[in-house]
Every structure is written in C-alpha cells, then in structure tokens.
C-alpha positions in Angstrom: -76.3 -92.6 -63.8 -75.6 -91.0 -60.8 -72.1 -91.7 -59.3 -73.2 -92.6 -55.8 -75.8 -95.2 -57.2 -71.9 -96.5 -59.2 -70.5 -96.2 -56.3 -72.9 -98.3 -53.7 -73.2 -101.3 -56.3 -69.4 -101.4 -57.0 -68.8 -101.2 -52.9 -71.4 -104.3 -53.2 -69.7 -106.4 -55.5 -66.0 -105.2 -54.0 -66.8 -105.7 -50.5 -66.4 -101.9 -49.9 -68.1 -99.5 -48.3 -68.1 -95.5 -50.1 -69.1 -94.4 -47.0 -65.6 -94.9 -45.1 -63.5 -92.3 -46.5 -60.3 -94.9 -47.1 -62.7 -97.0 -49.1 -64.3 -94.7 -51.0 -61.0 -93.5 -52.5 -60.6 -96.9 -53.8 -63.7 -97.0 -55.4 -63.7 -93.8 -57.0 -59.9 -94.5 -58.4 -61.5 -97.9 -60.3 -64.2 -95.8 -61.1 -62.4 -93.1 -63.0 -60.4 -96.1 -64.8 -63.3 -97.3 -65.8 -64.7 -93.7 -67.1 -61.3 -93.2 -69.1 -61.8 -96.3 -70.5 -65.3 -95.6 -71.7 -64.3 -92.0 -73.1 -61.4 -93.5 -75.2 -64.2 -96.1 -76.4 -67.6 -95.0 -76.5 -69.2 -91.8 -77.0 -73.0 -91.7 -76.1 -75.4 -89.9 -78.1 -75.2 -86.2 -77.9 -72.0 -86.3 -75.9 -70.3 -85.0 -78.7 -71.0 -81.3 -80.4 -69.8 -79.9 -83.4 -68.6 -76.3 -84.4 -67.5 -74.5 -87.4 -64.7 -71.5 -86.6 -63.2 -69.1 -89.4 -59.7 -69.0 -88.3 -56.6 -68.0 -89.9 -52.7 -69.9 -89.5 -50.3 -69.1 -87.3 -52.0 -68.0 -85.0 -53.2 -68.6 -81.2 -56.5 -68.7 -80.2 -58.9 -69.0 -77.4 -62.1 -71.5 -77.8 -65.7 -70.2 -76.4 -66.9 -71.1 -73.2 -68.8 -73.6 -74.8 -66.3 -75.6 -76.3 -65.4 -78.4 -73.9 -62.5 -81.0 -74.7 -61.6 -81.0 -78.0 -61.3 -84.5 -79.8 -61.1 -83.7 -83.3 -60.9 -81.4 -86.0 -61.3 -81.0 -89.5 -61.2 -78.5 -92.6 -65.0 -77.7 -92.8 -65.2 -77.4 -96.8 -62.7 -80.3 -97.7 -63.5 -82.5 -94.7 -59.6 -83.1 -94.3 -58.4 -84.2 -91.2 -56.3 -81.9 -88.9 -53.7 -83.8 -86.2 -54.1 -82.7 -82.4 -50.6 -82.5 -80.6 -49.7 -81.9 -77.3 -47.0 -79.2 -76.2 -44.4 -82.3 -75.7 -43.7 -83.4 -79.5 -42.6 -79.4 -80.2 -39.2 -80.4 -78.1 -38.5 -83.6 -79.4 -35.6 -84.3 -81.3 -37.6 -84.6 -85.0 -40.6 -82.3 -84.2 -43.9 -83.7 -85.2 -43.8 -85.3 -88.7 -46.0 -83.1 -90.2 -45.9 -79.0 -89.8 -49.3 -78.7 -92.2 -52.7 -78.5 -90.6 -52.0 -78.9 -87.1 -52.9 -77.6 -84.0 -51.7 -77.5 -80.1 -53.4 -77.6 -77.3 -51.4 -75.4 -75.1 -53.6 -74.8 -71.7 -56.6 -72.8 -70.7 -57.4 -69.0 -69.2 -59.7 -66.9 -68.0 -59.9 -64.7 -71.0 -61.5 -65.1 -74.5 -59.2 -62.1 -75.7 -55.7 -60.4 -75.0 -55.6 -57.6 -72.5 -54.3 -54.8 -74.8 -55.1 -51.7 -72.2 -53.9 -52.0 -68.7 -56.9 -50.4 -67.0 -59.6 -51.7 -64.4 -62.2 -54.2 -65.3 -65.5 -53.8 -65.9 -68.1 -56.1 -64.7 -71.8 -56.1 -65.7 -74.9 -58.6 -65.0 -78.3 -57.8 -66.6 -80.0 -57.3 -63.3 -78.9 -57.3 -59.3 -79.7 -60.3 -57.7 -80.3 -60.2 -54.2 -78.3 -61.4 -52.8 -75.5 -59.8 -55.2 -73.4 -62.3 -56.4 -69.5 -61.9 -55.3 -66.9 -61.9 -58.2 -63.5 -62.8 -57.6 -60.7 -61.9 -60.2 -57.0 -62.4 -60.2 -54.1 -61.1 -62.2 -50.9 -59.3 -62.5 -50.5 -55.7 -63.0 -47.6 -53.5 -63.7 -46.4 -53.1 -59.9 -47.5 -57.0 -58.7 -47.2 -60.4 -60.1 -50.5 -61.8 -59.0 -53.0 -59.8 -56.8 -56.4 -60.7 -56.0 -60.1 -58.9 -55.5 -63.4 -59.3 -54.8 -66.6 -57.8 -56.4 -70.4 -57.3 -54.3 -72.4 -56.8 -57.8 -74.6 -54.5 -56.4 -75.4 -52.8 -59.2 -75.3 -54.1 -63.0 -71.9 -52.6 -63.8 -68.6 -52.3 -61.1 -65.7 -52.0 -61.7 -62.1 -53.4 -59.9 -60.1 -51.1 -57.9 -56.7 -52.6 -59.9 -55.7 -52.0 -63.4 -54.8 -55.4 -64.2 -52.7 -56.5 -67.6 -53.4 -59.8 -67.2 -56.2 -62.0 -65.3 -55.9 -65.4 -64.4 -59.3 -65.8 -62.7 -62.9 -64.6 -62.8 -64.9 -66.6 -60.6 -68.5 -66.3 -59.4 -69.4 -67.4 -55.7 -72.2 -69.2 -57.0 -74.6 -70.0 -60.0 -76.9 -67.5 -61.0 -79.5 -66.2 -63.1 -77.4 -64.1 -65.5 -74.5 -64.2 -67.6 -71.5 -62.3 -66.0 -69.1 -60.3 -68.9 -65.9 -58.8 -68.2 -64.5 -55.8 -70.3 -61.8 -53.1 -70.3 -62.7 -49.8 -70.5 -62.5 -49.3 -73.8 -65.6 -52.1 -73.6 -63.5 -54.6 -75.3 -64.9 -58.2 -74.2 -62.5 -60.4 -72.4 -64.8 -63.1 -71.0 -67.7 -64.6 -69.9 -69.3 -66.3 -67.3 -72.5 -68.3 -68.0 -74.7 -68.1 -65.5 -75.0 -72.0 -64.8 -71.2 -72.1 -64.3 -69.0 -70.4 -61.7 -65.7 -70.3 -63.4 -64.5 -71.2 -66.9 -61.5 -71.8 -68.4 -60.9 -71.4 -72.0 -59.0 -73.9 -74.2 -56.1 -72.1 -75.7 -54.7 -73.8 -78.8 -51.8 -72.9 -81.6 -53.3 -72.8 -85.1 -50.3 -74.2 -87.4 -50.1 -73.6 -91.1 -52.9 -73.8 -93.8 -52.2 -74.4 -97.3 -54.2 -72.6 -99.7 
C-alpha cells in the first residue's frame, strides 16, 4: 500500500493534512509506530527469505548484498537456534549468558571483503550506458583519513586516481542497467552494486564459537 494513500486516510481520520509540512511529520512519526509495531508482529508472505552460509567460528563476516535485516538464525543440519546480540551486552558487567552459538551484529560497509593491497580500484560495468553512470567512492589511504572521488564510467573498466586501504562508500548516481563490481588490482572482489540499487551497505556480524 502505497504510503501517501496511508498517509491521506490517516490525515482524514486525524484531522491532518500531509500536505503541510508540520503535519505531515506528525503523521509519518504515527505511521512509522505503527510499521514497527507490525514488523515486531506480523510478517507477510514472502517478506521473509531464507539462506544457507558455510561459515566457520570466530570469525567476522560480511553478508551479501542480498541479505537484508537479519531476524534469525539457525544451525542448518541440527536446526538449533543461534541468539542475535547487539554490540551493548559485550560490555556489560556479566557478558551475555551464553558464549556458544552466537553471533553480533556489529554495523554495515561498503565492502564484501578486506582490502589486503593498498592500490587503486577497479571499476567495471558490462556495457557503457549513455549517459555513463557516475561512481562515487570514499575511503582512507595511507596519507589521508577520508578522501573522496568520482567516476564518469565511460568505458566498462576505470579505475580511481587514489590507492585507497579502506572504502567507506561506493555509490552510483542513479539506477541502472548493470551490476557495478569493485576490485583491487590483483582482481580481488570487494563489492557490488546491483543495478536496481545505488548504494549498499553490507551487514557485518561476529561469528562466535561452534561446538563440534
């Protein structure tokens, strides 16, 4: 349901219009209680997806692209239930209760892997697109803390003018028609951009022990 359609029959019953700026804040903040109330409750039909990963303990990790919110997890074989912990209960006085079979959502990033080679980017598409789409990436390198460029993908592979160790952005100007990969030059994948999104960030999560 579209949420101006929400909006306009809420305004209705509230006496509000979500056309006045002032009025329309108040709407949408009851309307995002009311969607936080509904996600906690209710999950629609095909809202959820499922995945199977091969991981190993003690270990951090980057999801896919693909892999939204993350409301549950389990042992694939066994079916045994894993506990989901924020970074808060790691500083509390008694830890969680429980050091087996957990994991930690810790924050999201730009990359699906670990810059091991300082070195410039390399961006391909499968085919220019006229007009080119602009890239804009972000990161630190060994003389700067956070420096920024953009990319005119002119051709199907460019790459940036800094050798970055670390990026903190790749963001597309637009949706397009193709997937956008970054590499290093060794060609080791560090992300990707689907082509119906303009920027993605990865959940990062702490794998805790496994017992065998």
């Amino acid at each position: 349901m579209p949420l101006g359609y929400v909006l306009s029959q809420a305004g209705v019953k509230m006496g509000l219009d979500p056309a006045q700026p002032s009025e329309r804040t108040v709407l949408l903040r009851f309307a995002n209680e009311a969607a936080e109330e509904l996600y906690d409750q209710f999950d629609p039909s095909g809202c959820l997806l499922e995945e199977a990963f091969k991981v190993n303990g003690d270990q951090t990790i980057s999801m896919p692209y693909y892999v939204g919110e993350i409301r549950g997890v389990r042992e694939c074989a066994s079916w045994l239930s894993w506990h989901i912990n924020q970074m808060r209960p790691r500083y509390n006085q008694y830890n969680w209760k429980d050091c087996w079979r957990n994991i930690r959502l810790k924050n999201t990033q730009a990359l699906a892997a670990t810059v091991t080679n300082t070195s410039v980017g390399v961006l391909t598409v499968e085919q220019v697109e006229n007009p080119p789409i602009i890239i804009t990436v972000a990161g630190s390198t060994d003389t700067a803390n956070n420096i920024s460029e953009t990319i005119t993908m002119d051709a199907t592979s460019k790459q940036t003018v800094n050798q970055y160790n670390n990026y903190v952005l790749v963001r597309k100007d637009r949706v397009n028609d193709f997937n956008v990969t970054l590499s290093d030059v060794d060609g080791k994948l560090l992300s990707i951009i689907p082509n119906d999104q303009r920027v993605r960030g990865l959940n990062r999560i702490r794998i805790h022990k496994i017992t065998t």
